[in-house]
C-alpha positions in Angstrom: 119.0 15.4 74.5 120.3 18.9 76.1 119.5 21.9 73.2 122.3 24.3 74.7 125.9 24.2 75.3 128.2 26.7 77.1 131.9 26.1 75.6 134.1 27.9 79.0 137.0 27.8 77.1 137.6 29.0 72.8 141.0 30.7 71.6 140.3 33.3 68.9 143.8 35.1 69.3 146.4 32.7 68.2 146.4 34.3 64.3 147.5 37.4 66.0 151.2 36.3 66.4 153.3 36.1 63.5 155.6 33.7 64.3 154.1 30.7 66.8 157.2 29.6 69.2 158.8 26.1 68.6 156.8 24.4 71.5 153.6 25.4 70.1 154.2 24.2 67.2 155.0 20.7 68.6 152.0 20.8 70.6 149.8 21.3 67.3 152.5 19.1 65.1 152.9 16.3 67.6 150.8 16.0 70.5 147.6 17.2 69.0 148.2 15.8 65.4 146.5 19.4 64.8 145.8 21.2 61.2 148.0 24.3 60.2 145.1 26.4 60.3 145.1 25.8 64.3 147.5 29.0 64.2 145.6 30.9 61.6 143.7 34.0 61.6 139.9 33.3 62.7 137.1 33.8 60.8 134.5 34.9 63.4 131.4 34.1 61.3 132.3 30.7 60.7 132.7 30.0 64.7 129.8 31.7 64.9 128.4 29.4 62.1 129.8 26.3 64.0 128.4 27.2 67.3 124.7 27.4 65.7 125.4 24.3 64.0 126.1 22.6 67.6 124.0 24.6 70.0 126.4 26.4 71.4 124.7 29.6 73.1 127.6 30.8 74.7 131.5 30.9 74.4 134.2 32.2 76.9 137.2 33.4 74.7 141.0 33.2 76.1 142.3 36.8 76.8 145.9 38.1 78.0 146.5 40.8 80.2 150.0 41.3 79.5 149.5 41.3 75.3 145.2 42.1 74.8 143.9 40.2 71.7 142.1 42.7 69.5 140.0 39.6 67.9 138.5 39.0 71.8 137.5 42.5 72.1 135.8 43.1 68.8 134.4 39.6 69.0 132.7 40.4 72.6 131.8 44.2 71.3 130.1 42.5 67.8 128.2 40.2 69.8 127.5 40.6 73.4 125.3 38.3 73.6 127.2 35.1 72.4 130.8 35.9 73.5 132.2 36.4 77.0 136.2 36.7 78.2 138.5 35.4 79.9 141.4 36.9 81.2 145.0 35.6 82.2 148.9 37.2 81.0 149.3 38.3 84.9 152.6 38.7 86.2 152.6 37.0 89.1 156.2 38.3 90.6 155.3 41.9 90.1 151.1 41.6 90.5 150.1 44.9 92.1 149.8 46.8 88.6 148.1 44.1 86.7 145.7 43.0 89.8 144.5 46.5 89.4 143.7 46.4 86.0 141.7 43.6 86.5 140.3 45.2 89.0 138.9 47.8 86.3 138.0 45.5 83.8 135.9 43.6 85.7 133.6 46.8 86.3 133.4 47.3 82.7 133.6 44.3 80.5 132.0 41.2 80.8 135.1 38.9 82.1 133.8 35.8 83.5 136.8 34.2 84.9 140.8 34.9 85.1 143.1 31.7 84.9 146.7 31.2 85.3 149.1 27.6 84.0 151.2 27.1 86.2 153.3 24.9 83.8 153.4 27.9 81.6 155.3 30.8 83.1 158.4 31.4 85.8 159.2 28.0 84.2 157.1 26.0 86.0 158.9 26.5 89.2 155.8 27.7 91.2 153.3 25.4 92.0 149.9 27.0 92.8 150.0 26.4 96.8 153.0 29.1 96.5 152.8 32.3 97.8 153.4 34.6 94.8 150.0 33.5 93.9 148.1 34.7 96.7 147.8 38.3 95.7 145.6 36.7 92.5 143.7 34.5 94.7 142.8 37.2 97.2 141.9 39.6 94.3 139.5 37.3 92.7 138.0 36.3 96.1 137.5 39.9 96.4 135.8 40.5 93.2 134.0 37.3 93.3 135.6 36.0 90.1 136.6 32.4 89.1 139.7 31.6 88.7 140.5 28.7 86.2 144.5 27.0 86.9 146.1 24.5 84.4 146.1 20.9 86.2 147.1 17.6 84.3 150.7 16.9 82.5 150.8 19.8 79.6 151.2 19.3 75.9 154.1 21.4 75.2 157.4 19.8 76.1 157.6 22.2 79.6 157.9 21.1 83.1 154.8 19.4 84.2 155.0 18.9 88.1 153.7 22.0 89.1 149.7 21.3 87.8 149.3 18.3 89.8 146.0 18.9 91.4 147.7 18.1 94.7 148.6 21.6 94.9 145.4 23.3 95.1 144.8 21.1 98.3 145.9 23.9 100.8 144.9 26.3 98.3 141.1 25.2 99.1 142.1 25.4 102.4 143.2 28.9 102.8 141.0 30.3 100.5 137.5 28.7 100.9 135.7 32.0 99.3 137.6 31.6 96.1 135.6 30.3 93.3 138.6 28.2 91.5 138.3 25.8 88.8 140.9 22.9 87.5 141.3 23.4 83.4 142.5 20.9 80.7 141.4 17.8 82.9 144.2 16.3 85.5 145.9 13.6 83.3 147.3 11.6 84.7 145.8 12.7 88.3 142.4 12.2 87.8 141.5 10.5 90.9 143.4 13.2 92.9 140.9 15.6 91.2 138.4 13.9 91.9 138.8 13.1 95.8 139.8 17.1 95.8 136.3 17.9 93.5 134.5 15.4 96.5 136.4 17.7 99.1 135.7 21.0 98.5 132.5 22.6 97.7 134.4 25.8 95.9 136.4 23.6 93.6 135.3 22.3 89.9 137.1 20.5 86.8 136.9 21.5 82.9 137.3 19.1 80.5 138.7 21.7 78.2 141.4 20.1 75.6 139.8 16.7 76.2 137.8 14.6 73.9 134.8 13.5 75.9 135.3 9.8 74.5 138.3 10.0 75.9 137.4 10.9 79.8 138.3 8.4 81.8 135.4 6.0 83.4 136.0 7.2 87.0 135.2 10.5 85.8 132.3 10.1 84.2 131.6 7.8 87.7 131.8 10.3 89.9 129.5 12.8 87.6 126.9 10.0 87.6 127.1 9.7 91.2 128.2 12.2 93.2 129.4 15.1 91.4 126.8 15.9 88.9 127.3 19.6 89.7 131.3 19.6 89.4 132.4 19.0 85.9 132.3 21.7 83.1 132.4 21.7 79.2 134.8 23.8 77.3 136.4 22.7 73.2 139.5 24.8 73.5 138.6 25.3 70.0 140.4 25.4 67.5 142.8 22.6 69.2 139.5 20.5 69.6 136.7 21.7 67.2 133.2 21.8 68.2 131.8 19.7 65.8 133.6 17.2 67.3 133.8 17.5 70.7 130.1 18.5 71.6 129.0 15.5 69.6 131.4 13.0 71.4 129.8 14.9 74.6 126.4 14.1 74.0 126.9 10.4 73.1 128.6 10.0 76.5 126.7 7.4 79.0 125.4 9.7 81.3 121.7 10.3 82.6 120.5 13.4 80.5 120.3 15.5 83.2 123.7 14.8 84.2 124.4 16.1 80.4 122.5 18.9 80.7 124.4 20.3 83.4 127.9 18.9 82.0 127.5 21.0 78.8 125.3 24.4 80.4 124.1 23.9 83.3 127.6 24.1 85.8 129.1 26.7 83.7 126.1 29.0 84.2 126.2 28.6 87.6 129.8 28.9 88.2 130.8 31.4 85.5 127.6 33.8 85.1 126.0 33.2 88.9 123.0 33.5 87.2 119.8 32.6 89.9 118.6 29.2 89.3 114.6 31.0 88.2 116.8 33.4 85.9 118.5 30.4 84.5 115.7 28.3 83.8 113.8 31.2 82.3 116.9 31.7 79.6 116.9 28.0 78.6 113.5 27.9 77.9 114.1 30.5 75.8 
């Protein structure tokens, strides 16, 4: 049974707003059947606590550009070694100022992907083969950082259209150097993700938001037979806890190498291009 888990995708910075919009709260109320302490302050030591408990080496915590999370930052300064960041917020109609900020704090803090939902600003009128996205796909090709992108109907009661994986087709096309990675599954467009995943060799899928027993069979198909290497684990805790999810994950039918690289091995790879001898030496560690 795989000892270590890499959970790509945690949110640590929803206590810091005092008043949660309606349609979060029918996301947690109704869609996720969700406690009220989803919205709540976090106490880092007990998701630190949690991770131990589940072998959870490494977690990548959501960050904004446009409105920082002071829990991220003193989370990833406090522990180095456990917490990473990602970083998302940009705005996408005026992108020059932001795309240079990121620019900076790639050089100096340990970001291991950006991400954008597509569902979840302008409205959802831009679907991610538009143009106003190209100045973030260029500047992450540039600085050789993933970029995650919402795909799959959303939660919240906002326009879904737009994160059908469909979209990233000519984006895959036009930028084959751009490491780019499908979030929150592809409900109800799995099998478009999947013939997109088959593809192109630049493209993965995070289960992040999903409860593994709940992954549909074709998916866990295809990472049995021919994409082993394309499917990554994330909780987005505290929507989907760990002690949950990770044990759901590990009782999945799937060889237990095909496990091992489910829960660590991909997101290594993709998110801290870690050299395979590097990699092998830390998980025998």
């Amino acid at each position: 049974m795989p000892r270590n888990v890499i959970d790509c995708l945690v949110n640590v910075h929803f206590g810091e707003t005092v008043q949660q919009p309606a349609w979060m709260l029918a996301v947690r109320d109704d869609y996720f059947k969700g406690a009220a302490s989803m919205y709540e302050p976090v106490d880092l030591d007990a998701l630190l606590d949690e991770m131990d408990e589940q072998g959870v080496r490494k977690a990548i915590l959501m960050n904004s550009i446009s409105n920082p999370s002071n829990t991220v930052v003193k989370a990833v300064q406090a522990h180095p070694d456990r917490f990473t960041m990602s970083m998302g917020g940009f705005d996408l109609l005026r992108p020059v100022a932001h795309l240079r900020e990121l620019t900076a704090m790639v050089a100096d803090l340990p970001i291991s992907y950006a991400t954008v939902g597509p569902s979840f600003w302008g409205y959802g009128q831009y679907p991610p083969g538009d143009a106003v996205y190209y100045p973030l796909y260029a500047k992450c090709a540039e600085l050789e950082l993933p970029l995650c992108i919402n795909t799959g109907i959303p939660g919240p009661p906002i326009p879904g259209e737009v994160q059908n994986p469909i979209h990233l087709d000519r984006v895959c096309v036009r930028f084959p150097e751009l490491k780019l990675c499908m979030i929150h599954g592809a409900d109800p467009w799995w099998d478009v993700a999947i013939r997109m995943l088959i593809k192109y060799p630049n493209l993965r899928l995070m289960t992040s938001a999903w409860s593994p027993k709940r992954l549909p069979d074709s998916l866990l198909h295809y990472m049995r037979t021919r994409g082993p290497n394309k499917v990554i684990f994330g909780s987005d805790w505290p929507v989907l806890s760990q002690r949950r999810v990770i044990p759901e994950a590990r009782n999945l039918d799937l060889p237990e190498q095909v496990l091992e690289n489910y829960l660590y091995n991909n997101a290594q790879e993709f998110f801290f291009a870690t050299t395979p001898d590097a990699q092998h030496h830390e998980q025998e560690q």
